[in-house]
N, C-alpha and C positions, 0 to 999 in steps of 0.2 A: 395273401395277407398284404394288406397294404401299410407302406410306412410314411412316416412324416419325415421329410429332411428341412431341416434350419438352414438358410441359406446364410452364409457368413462371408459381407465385401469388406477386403482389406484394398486401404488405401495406402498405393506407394507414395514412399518421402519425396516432396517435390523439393528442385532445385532453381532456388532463385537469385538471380543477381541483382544486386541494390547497387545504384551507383547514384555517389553523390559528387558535387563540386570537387574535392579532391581525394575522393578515395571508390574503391569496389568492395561492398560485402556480399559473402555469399550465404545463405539461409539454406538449409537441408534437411529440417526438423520437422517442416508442412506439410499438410496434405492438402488437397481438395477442400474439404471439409472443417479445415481450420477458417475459421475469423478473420476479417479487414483488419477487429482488436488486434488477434492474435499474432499475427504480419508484424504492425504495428509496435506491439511490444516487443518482440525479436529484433526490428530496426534499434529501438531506444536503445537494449542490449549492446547491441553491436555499436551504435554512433553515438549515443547519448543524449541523442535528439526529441526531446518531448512528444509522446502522441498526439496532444493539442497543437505541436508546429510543426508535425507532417503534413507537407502536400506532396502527394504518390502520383507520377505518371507513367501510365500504362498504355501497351499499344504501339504500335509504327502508323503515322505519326502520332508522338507519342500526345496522349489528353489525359486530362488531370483526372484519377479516379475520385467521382460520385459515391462510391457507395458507402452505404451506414457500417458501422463499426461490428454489428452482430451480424454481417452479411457474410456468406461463405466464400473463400476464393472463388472456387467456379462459378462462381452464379454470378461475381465481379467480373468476370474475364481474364482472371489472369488462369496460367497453363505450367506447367512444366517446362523448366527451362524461360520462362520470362526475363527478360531486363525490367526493373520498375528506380524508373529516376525519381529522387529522393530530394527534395529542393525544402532548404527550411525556415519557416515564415517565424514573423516577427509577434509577440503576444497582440492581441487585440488591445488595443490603448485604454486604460483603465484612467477614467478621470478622478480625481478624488474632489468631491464635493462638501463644504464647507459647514458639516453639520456634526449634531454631538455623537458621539458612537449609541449603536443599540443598548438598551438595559432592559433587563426580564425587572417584570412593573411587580411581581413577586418579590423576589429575592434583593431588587436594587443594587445586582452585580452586572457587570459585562457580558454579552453574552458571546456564545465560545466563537463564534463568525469575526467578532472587529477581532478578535488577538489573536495577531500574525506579528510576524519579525521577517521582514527582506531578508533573503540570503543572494548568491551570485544566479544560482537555477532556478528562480522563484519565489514560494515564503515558507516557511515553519507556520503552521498554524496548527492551534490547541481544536481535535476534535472530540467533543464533549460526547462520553458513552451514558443510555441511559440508565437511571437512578433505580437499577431495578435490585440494587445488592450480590446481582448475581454474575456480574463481569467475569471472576475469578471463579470459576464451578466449584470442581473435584479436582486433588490432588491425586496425584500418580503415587500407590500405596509401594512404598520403597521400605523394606525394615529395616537394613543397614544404614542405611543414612539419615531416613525419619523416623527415626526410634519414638517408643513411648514416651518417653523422658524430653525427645527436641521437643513433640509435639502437645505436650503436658496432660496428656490421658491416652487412653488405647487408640492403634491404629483404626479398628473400627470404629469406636464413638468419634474418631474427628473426620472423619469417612461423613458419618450421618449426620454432623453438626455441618458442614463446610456446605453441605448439599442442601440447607436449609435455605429459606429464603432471603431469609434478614439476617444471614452468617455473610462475615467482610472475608477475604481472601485476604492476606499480606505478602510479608517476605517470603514465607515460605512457600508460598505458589510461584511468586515470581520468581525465587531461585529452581522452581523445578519444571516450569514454563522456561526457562533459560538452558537450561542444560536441555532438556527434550528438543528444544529446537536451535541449538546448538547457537545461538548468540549472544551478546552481552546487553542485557536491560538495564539502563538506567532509570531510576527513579527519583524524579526532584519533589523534597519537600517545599512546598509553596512559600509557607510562611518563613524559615529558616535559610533556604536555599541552597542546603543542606543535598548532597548528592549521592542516594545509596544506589551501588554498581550490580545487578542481579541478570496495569495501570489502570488502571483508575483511568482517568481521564486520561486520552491519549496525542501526543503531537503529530504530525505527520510533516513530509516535504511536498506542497503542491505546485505545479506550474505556475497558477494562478488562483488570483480569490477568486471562488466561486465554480472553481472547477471542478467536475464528480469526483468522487473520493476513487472512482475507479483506477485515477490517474495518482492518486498516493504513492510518495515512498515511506515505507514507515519502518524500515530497517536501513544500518549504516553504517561505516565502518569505525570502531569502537575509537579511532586516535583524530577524527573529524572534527577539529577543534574549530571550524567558521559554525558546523552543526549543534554541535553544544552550545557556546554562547548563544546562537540562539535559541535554541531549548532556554535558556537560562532566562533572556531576553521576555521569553513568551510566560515563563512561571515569574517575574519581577510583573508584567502586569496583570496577570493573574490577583497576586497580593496587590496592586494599589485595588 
C-alpha cells in the first residue's frame, strides 16, 4: 500500500540586529519568509522610525537594500544573524501649490484627501469608508449586556435588521467593537463637536499625504491629547 506523506517546512525564528545612529535593536520574531514590510514594521516598532523613512543597509560592505516591500528576506539577502544598518531619511519635500482644495462636483463638499491636520509624525487625515451602509456589519449576540430591552426588540430580529443592507450600526456596535478588541473608540459628532468615548468615516495617522494607507496608524493611546485635537481639527473642517 502506498502512502501519501505532506511534507511540512518549519522556518526557524531569525536573529537580527538593527543598528541605528545611536542605538542596537534586535528582531527574533522573522523567518526567511517574512516580508521587506514585515522587517520594516518590527524596525518602526522597535525605533519609531516611519516605513516610508527607512533606508536598510545590508551586507559587508554594507549597500542600501533594493528590494520591494512584498519581497521575502531570502530572496533580499539577508540571513540569519545579519547586522542591517538603519539610517533615517528625511520625508520627500511636499510643495504646496496655490490652488483651491478638491470638491466632489456632486455633493460640493470637500473631499476626504485635502482634510488633514499636521501633527509632530505626519498628519491625521479623515479616510472616507464607502457609502455602502454596511461599515458596521453584525453585532456580537451578548444576552447579559445587550438585552432585549438595550436593544429595543429580540436578539434575533436585530441580528437580521443590523445585517441588512440599508441598516446604520451606531453606538452599540462601537461599544462592542471596543471591548472585543480591547481599546477605546472615540467618536466625534461633526456638526456639534461633541465627543462620544466607545466609524463611520474614519481618521487615521499618516506619514505623509498620499502615502498608502498600508502605512496608517489608526489606533492610539486614549490620553494623546496632540492626537485628539487634531481629530478635532480634522471633524472642524469637516463642518466648514
Amino acid at each position: 500500500e502506498r502512502k501519501n506523506f505532506c511534507e511540512k517546512r518549519i522556518f526557524k525564528k531569525m536573529k537580527l540586529r538593527v543598528r541605528s545612529k545611536d542605538k542596537v535593536h534586535m528582531i527574533n520574531d522573522l523567518t526567511p519568509t517574512s516580508t521587506i514590510f514585515e522587517l520594516k514594521s518590527a524596525i518602526h516598532a522597535l525605533s519609531g522610525i516611519s516605513p516610508l523613512r527607512q533606508e536598510l543597509k545590508i551586507g559587508y560592505p554594507p549597500r542600501v537594500c533594493g528590494a520591494k516591500d512584498d519581497e521575502i528576506l531570502s530572496s533580499a539577502g539577508i540571513q540569519n544573524g545579519d547586522q542591517i544598518i538603519l539610517d533615517e531619511n528625511a520625508f520627500p519635500e511636499i510643495i504646496s501649490q496655490p490652488v483651491s482644495q478638491p470638491v466632489d462636483n456632486v455633493t460640493g463638499s470637500l473631499k476626504a484627501e485635502s482634510i488633514s491636520v499636521p501633527v509632530e509624525n505626519g498628519f491625521v487625515v479623515l479616510r472616507e469608508m464607502e457609502d455602502d451602509n454596511s461599515c458596521l456589519f453584525r453585532a456580537i449576540e451578548d444576552p447579559e449586556t445587550y438585552s432585549d430591552v438595550v436593544l429595543g426588540r429580540s436578539r434575533d430580529d436585530y441580528c437580521e435588521w443590523i445585517a441588512k443592507k440599508n441598516s446604520w450600526g451606531g453606538a452599540i456596535e462601537l461599544s462592542i467593537f471596543a471591548s472585543y478588541y480591547k481599546v477605546e473608540i472615540r467618536s466625534v459628532d461633526v456638526k456639534s463637536g461633541r465627543i462620544d468615548r466607545y466609524d463611520y468615516d474614519s481618521v487615521a495617522l499618516t506619514p505623509m499625504i498620499g502615502a498608502d494607507q498600508e502605512y496608517d496608524q489608526t489606533v492610539f493611546d486614549s490620553s494623546d491629547e496632540p492626537i485628539l485635537g487634531a481629530v478635532m481639527g480634522v471633524a472642524e473642517k469637516m463642518k466648514q
